[in-house]
ChimeraX commands (.cxc) that place a marker at each C-alpha (Angstrom):
marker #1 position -22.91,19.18,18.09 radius 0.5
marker #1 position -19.93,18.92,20.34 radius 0.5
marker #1 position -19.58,15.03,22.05 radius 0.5
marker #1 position -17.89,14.64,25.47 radius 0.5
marker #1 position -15.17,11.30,24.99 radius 0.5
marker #1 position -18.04,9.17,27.08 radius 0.5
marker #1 position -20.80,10.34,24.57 radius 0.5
marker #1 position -18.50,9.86,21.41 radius 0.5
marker #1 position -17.47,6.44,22.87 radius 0.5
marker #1 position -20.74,5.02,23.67 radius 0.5
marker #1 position -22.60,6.31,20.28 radius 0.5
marker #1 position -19.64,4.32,18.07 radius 0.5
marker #1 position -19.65,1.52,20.23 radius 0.5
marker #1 position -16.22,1.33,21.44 radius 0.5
marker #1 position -14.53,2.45,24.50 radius 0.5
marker #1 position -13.38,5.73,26.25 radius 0.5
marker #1 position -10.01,3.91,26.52 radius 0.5
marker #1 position -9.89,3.64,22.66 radius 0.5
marker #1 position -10.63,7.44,22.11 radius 0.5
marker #1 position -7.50,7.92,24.53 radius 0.5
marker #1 position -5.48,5.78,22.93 radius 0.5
marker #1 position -6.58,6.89,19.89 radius 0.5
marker #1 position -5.29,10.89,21.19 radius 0.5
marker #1 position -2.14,10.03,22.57 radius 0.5
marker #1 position -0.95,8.34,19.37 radius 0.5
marker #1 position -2.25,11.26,17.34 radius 0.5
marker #1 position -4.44,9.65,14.94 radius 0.5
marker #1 position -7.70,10.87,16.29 radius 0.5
marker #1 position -7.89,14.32,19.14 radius 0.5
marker #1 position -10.32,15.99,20.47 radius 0.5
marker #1 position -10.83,19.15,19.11 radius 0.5
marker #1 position -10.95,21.07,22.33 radius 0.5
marker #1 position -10.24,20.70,26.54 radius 0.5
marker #1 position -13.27,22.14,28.40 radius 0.5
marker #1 position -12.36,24.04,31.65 radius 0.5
marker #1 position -12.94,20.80,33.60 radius 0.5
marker #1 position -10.61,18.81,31.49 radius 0.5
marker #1 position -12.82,17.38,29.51 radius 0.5
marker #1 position -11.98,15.77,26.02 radius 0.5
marker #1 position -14.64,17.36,23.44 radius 0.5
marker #1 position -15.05,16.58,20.08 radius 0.5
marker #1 position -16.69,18.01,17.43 radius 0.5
marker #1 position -18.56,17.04,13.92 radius 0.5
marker #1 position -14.93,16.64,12.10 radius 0.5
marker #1 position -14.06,14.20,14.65 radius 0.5
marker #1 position -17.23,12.59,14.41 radius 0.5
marker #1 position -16.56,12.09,11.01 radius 0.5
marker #1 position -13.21,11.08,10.82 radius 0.5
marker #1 position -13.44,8.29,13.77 radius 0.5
marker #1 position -15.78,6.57,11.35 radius 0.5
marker #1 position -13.32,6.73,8.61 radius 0.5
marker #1 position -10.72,5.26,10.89 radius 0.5
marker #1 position -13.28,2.47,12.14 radius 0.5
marker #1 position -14.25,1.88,8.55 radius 0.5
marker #1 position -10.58,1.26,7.77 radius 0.5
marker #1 position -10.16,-1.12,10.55 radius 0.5
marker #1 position -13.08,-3.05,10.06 radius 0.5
marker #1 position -11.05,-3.83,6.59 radius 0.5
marker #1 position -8.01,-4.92,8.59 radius 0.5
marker #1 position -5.62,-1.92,8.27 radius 0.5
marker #1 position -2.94,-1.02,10.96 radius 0.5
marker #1 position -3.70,2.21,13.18 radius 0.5
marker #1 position 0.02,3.48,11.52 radius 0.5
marker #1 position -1.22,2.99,8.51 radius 0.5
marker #1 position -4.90,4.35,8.81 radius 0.5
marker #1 position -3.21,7.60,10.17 radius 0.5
marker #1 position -0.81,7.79,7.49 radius 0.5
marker #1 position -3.96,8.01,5.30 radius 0.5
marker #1 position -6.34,10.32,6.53 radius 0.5
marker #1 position -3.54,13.06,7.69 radius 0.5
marker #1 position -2.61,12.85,3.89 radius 0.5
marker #1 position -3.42,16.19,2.67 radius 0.5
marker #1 position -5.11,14.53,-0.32 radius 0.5
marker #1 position -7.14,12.24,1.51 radius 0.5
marker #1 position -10.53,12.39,-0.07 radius 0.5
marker #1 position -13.49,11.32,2.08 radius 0.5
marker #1 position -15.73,10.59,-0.64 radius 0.5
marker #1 position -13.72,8.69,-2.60 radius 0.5
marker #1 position -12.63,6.91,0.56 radius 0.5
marker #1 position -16.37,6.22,0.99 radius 0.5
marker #1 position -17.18,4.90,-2.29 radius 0.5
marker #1 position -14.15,2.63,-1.69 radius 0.5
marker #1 position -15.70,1.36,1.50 radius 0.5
marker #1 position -18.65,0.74,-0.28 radius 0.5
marker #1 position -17.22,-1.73,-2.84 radius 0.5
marker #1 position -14.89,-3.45,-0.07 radius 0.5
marker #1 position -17.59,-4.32,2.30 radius 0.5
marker #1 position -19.80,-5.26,-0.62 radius 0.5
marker #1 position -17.16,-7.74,-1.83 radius 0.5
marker #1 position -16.91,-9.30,1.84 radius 0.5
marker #1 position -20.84,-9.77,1.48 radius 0.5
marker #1 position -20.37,-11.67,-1.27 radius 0.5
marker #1 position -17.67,-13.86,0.55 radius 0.5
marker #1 position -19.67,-13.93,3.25 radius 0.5
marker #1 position -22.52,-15.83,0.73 radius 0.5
marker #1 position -20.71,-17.93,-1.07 radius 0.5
marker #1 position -19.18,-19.29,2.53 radius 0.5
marker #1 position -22.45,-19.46,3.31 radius 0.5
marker #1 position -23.68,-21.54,0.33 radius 0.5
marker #1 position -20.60,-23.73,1.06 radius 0.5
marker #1 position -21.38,-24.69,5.17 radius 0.5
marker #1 position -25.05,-25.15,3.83 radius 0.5
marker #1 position -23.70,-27.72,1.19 radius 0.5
marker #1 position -21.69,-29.07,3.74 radius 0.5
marker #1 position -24.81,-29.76,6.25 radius 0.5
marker #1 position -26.64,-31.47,3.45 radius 0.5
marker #1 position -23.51,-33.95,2.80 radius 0.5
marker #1 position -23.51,-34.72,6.62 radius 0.5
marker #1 position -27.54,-35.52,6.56 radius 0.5
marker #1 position -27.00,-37.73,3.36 radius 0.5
marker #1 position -29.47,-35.59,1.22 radius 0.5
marker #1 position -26.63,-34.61,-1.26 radius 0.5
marker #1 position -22.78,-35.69,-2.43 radius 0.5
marker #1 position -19.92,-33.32,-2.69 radius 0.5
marker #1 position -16.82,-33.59,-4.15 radius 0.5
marker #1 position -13.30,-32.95,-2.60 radius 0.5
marker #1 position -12.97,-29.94,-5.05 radius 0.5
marker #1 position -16.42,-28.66,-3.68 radius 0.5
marker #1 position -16.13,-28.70,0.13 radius 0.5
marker #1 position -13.15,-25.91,-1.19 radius 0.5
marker #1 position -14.92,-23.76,-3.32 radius 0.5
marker #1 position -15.88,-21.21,-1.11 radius 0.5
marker #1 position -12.94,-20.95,0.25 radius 0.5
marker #1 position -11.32,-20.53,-2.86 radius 0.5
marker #1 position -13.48,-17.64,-4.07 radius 0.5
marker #1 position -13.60,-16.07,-0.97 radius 0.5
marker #1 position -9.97,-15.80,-1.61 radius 0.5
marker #1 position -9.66,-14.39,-5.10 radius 0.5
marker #1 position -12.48,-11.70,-3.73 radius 0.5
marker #1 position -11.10,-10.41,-1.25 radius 0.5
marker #1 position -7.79,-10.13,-3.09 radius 0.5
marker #1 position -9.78,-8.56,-5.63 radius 0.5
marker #1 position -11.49,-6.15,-3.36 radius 0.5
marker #1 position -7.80,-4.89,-1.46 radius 0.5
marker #1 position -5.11,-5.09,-4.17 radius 0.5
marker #1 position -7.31,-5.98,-7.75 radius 0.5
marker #1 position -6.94,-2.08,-9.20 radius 0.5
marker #1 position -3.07,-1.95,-8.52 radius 0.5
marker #1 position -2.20,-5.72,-9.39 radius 0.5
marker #1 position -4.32,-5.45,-12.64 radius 0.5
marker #1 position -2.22,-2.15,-13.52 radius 0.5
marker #1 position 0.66,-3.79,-12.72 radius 0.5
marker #1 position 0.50,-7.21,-14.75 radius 0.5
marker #1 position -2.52,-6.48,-16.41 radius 0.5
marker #1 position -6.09,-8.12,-16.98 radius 0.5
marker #1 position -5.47,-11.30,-18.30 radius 0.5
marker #1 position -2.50,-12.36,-16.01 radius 0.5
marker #1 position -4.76,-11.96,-13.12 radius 0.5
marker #1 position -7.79,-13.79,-14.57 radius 0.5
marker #1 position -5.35,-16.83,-15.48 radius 0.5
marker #1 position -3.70,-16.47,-11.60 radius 0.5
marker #1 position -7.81,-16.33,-10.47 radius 0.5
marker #1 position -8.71,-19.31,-12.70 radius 0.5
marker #1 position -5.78,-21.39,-11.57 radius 0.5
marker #1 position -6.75,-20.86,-8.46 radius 0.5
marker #1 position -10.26,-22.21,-9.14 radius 0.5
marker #1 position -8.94,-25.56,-10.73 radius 0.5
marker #1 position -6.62,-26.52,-7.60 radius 0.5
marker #1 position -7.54,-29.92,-6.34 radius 0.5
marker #1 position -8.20,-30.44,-2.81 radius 0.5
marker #1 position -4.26,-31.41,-2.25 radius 0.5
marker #1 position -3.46,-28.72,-4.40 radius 0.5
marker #1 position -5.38,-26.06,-2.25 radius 0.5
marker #1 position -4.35,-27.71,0.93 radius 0.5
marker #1 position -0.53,-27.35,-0.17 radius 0.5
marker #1 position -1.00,-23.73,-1.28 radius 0.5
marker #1 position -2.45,-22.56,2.01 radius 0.5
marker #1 position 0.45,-24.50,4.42 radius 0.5
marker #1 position 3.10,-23.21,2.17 radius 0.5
marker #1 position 1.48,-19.39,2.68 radius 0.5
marker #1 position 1.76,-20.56,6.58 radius 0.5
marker #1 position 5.05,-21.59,6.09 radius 0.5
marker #1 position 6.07,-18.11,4.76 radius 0.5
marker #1 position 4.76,-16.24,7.30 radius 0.5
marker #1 position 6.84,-18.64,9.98 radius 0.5
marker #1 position 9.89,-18.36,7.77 radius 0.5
marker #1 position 9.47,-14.44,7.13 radius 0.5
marker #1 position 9.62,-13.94,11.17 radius 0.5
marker #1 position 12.09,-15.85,11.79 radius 0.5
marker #1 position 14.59,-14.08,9.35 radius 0.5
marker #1 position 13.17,-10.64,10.06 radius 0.5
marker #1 position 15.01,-11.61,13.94 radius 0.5
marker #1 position 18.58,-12.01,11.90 radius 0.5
marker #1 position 18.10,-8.46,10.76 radius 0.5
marker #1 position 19.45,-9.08,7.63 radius 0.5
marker #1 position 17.79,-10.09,4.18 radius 0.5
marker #1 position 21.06,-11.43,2.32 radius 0.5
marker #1 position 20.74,-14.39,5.57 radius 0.5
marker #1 position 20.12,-18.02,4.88 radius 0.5
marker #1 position 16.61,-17.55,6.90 radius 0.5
marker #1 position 15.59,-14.67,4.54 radius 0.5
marker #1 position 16.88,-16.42,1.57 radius 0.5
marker #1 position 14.47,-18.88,2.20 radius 0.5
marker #1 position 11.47,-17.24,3.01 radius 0.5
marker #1 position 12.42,-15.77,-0.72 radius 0.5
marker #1 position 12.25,-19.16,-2.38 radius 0.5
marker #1 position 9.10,-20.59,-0.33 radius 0.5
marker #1 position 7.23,-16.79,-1.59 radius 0.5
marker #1 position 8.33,-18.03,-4.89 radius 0.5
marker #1 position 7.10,-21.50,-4.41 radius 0.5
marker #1 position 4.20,-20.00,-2.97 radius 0.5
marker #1 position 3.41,-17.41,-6.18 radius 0.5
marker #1 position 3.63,-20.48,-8.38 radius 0.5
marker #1 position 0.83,-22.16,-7.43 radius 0.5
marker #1 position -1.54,-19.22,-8.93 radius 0.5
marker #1 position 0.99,-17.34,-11.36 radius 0.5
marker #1 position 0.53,-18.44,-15.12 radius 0.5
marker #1 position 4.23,-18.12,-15.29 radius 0.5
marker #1 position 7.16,-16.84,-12.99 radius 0.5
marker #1 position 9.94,-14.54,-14.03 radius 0.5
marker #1 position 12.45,-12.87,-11.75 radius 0.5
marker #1 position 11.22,-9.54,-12.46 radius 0.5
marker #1 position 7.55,-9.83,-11.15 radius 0.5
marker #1 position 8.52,-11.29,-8.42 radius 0.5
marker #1 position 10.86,-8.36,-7.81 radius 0.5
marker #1 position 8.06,-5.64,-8.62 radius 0.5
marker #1 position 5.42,-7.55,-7.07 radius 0.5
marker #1 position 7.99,-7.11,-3.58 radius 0.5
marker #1 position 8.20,-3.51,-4.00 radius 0.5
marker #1 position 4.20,-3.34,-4.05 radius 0.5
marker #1 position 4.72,-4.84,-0.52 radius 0.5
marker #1 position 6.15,-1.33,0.57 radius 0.5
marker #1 position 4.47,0.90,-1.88 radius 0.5
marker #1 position 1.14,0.18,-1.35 radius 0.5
marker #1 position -0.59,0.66,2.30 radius 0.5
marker #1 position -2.07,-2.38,2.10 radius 0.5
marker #1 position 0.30,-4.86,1.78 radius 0.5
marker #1 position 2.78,-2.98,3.93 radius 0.5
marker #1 position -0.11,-2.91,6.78 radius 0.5
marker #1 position -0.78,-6.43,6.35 radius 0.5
marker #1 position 3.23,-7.74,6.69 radius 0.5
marker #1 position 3.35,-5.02,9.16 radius 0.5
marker #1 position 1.13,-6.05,11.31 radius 0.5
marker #1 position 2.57,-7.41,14.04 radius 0.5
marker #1 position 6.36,-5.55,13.79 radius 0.5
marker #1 position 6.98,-2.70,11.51 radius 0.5
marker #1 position 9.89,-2.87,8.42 radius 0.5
marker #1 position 8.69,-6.72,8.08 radius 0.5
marker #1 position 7.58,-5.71,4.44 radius 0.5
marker #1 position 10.60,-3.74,4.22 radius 0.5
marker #1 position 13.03,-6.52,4.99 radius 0.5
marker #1 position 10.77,-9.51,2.80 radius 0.5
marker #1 position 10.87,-6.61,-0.49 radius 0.5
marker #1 position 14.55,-6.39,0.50 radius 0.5
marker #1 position 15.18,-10.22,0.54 radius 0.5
marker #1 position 13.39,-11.24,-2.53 radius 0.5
marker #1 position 15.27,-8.44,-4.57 radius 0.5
marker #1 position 18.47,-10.26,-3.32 radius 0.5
marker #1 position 17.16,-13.68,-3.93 radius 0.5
marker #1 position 16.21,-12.30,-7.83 radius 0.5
marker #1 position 18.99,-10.18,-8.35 radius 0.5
marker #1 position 17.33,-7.57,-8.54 radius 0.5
marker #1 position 18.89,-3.61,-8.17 radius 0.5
marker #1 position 17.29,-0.92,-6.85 radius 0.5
marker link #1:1,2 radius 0.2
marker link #1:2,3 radius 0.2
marker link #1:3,4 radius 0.2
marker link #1:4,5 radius 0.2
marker link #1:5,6 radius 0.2
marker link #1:6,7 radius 0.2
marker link #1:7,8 radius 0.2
marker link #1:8,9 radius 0.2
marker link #1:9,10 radius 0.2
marker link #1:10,11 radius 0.2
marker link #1:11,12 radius 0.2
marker link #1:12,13 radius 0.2
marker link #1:13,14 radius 0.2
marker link #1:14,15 radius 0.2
marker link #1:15,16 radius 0.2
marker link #1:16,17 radius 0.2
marker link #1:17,18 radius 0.2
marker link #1:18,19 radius 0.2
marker link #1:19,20 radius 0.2
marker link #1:20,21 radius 0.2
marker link #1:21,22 radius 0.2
marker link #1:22,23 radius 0.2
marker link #1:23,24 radius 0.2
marker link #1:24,25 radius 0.2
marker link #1:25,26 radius 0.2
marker link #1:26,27 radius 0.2
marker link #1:27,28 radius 0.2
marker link #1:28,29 radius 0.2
marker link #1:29,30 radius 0.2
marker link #1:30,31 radius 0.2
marker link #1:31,32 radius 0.2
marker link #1:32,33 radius 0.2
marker link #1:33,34 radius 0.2
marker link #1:34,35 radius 0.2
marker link #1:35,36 radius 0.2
marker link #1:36,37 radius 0.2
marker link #1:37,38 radius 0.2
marker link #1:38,39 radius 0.2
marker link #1:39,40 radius 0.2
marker link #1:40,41 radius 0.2
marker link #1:41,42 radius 0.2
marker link #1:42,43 radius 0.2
marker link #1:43,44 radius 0.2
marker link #1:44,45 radius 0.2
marker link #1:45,46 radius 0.2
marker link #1:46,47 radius 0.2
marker link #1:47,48 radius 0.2
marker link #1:48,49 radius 0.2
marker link #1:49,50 radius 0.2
marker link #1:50,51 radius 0.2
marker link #1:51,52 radius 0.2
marker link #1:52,53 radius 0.2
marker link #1:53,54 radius 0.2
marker link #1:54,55 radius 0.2
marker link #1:55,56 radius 0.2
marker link #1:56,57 radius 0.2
marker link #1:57,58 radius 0.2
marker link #1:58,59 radius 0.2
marker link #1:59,60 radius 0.2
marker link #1:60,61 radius 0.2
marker link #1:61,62 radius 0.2
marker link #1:62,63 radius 0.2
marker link #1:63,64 radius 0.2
marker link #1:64,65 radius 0.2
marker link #1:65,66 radius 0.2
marker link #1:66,67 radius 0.2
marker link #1:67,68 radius 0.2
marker link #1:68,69 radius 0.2
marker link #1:69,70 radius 0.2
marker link #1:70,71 radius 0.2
marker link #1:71,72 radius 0.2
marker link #1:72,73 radius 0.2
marker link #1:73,74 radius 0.2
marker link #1:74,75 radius 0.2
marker link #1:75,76 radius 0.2
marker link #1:76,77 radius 0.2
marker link #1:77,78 radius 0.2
marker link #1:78,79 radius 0.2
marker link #1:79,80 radius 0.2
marker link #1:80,81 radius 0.2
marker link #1:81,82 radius 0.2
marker link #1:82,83 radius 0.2
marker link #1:83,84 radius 0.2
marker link #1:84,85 radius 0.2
marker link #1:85,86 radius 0.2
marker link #1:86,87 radius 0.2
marker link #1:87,88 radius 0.2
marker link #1:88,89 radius 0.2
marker link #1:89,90 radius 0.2
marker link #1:90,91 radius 0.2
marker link #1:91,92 radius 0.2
marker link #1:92,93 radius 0.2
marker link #1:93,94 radius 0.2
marker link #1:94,95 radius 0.2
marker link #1:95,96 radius 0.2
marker link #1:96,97 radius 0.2
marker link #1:97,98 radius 0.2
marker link #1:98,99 radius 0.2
marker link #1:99,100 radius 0.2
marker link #1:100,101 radius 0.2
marker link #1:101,102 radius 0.2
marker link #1:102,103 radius 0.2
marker link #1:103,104 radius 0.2
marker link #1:104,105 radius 0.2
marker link #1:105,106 radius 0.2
marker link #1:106,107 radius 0.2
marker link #1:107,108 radius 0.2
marker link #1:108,109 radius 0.2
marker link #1:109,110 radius 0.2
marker link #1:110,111 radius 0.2
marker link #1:111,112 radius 0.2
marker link #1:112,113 radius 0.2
marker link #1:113,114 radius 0.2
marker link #1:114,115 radius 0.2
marker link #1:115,116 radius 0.2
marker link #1:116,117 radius 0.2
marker link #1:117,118 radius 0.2
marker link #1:118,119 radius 0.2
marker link #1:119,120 radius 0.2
marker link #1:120,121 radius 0.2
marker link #1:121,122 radius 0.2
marker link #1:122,123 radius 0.2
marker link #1:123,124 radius 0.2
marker link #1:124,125 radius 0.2
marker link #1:125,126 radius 0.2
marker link #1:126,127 radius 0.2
marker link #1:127,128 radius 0.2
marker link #1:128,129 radius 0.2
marker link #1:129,130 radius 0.2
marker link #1:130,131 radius 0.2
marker link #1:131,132 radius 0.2
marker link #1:132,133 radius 0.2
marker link #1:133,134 radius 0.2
marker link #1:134,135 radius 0.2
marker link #1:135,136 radius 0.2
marker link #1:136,137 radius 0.2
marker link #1:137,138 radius 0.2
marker link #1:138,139 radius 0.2
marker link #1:139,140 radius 0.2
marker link #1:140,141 radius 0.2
marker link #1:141,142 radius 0.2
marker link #1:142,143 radius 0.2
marker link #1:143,144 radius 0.2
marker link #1:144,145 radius 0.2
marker link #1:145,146 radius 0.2
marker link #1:146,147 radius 0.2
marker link #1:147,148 radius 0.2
marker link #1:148,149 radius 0.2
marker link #1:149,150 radius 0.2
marker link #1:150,151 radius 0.2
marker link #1:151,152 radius 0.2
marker link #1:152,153 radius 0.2
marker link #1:153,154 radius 0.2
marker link #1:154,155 radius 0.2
marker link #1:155,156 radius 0.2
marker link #1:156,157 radius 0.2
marker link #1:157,158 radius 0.2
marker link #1:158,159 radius 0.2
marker link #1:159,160 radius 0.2
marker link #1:160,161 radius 0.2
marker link #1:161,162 radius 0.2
marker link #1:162,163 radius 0.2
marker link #1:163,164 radius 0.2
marker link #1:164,165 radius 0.2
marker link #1:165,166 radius 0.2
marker link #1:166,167 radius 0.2
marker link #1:167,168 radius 0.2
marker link #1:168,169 radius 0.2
marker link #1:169,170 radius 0.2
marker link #1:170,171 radius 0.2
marker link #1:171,172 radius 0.2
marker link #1:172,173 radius 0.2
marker link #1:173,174 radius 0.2
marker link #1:174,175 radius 0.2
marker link #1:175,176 radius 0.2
marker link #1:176,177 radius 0.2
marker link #1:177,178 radius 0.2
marker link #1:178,179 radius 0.2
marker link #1:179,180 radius 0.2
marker link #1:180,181 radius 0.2
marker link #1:181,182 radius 0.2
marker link #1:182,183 radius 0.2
marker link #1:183,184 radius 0.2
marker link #1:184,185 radius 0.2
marker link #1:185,186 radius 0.2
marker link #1:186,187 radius 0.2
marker link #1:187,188 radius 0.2
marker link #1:188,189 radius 0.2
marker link #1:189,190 radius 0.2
marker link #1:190,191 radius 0.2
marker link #1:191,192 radius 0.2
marker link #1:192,193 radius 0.2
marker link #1:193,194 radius 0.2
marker link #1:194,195 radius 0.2
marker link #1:195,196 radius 0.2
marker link #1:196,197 radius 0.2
marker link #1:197,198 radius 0.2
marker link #1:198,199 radius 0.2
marker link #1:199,200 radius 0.2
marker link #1:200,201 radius 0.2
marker link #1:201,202 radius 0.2
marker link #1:202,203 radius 0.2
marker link #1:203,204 radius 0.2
marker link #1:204,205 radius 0.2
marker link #1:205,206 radius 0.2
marker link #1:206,207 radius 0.2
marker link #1:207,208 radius 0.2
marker link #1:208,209 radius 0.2
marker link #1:209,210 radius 0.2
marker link #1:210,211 radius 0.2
marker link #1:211,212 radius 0.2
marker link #1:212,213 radius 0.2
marker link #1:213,214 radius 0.2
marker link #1:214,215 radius 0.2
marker link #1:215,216 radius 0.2
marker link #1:216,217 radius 0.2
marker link #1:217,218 radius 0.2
marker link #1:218,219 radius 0.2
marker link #1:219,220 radius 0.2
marker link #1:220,221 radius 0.2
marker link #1:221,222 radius 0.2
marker link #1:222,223 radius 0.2
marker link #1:223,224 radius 0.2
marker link #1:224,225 radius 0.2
marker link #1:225,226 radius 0.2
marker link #1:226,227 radius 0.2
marker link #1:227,228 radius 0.2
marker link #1:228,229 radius 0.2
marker link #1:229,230 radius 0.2
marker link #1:230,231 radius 0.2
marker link #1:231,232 radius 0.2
marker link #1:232,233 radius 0.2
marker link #1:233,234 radius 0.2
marker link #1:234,235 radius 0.2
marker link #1:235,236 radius 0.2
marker link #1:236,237 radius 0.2
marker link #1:237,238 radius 0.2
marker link #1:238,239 radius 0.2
marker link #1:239,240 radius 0.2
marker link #1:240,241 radius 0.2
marker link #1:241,242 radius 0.2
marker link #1:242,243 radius 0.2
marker link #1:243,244 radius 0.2
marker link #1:244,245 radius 0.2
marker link #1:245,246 radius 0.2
marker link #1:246,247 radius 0.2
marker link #1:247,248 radius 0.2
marker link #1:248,249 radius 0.2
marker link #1:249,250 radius 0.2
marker link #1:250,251 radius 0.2
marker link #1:251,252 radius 0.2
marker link #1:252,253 radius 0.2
marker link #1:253,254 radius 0.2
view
């Protein structure tokens, strides 16, 4: 069945604008011009604009999205199955934030007491699931099963100050990161700093730090789409420049 761009638009429930944008960057065409000049798109298309929604409904940059799916070993089915478990795991964030703001309205009534470590929970697990559910297969290859269980359970214990700390000085990194990346260069002051707050930062869940984690843990920035969408997505190279920074900061040579 062959959709005009209105049709296509309407049934995915976004706009024709999208669809255009979508063509002139080349990550999604039509797959023929009627006589009129009509974008038309076919079942393929179909097909693969719900991939690309799929991927940014998990938060991935168009760049990155089209670097995926115009990979000549992009699998759909296994790209499915993958959706399936990531949306899954944002359920279950979902319900545990859920059980949380529910806990929460009960402490404001009076019909229950929470502790400071509670009111965080969900937030916390929400947290080590959704790291699970983007980077858990390559970070458990990486530094294997029971060095991310520890990093998960530390994360769990933080006290309320603890927690609070952890998530300004992850702010602060981001700040820090984009004001180097304007310097242009990683060996600067700026960037050398944004190296040692990451570090600070990794401390608070790492079991213990060493140099060379760090360093491989920085490359994973640029090697895996995820992370690189993720520091990329406001300005492109920003993973680049923080993987390039923090193997300067550990010594580390390529």
């Amino acid at each position: 069945m062959d959709f005009t761009i209105q049709k296509l638009a309407k049934i995915a429930g976004i706009s024709t604008r999208t669809l255009r944008y979508y063509d002139e960057i080349g990550l999604l065409m039509p797959a023929r011009t009627n006589s009129s000049g009509y974008r038309i798109y076919g079942q393929w298309e179909v097909d693969q604009l719900q991939q690309i929604l799929f991927y940014r409904e998990l938060g991935v940059g168009l760049e990155v999205i089209r670097e995926i799916i115009m990979d000549p070993a992009f699998d759909k089915a296994k790209a499915l199955k993958r959706h399936r478990e990531q949306l899954l795991n944002k359920r279950k964030q979902l319900d545990s934030l859920l059980v949380n703001v529910e806990k929460t309205i009960a402490l404001t009534e009076g019909r229950i007491t929470m502790s400071d470590e509670e009111k965080f929970e969900g937030f916390k697990q929400q947290m080590i699931d959704d790291n699970e559910a983007r980077y858990g297969n390559e970070v458990r290859e990486k530094y294997g099963d029971d060095a991310v269980n520890k990093s998960n359970e530390k994360l769990k214990k933080m006290t309320s100050k603890e927690f609070e700390e952890f998530t300004q000085l992850g702010n602060e990194v981001k700040a820090t990161l984009s004001e180097a990346f304007k310097t242009g260069d990683p060996a600067s002051d700026m960037a050398q700093k944004t190296a040692e707050l990451h570090k600070r930062w990794l401390t608070f869940t790492w079991d213990t730090y060493s140099k060379e984690a760090h360093a491989v843990l920085a490359q994973m920035y640029v090697d895996d789409e995820r992370f690189r969408a993720y520091y990329d997505a406001e300005q492109p190279s920003v993973a680049e420049f923080l993987r390039d920074a923090i193997h300067i900061y550990t010594g580390f040579k390529n």
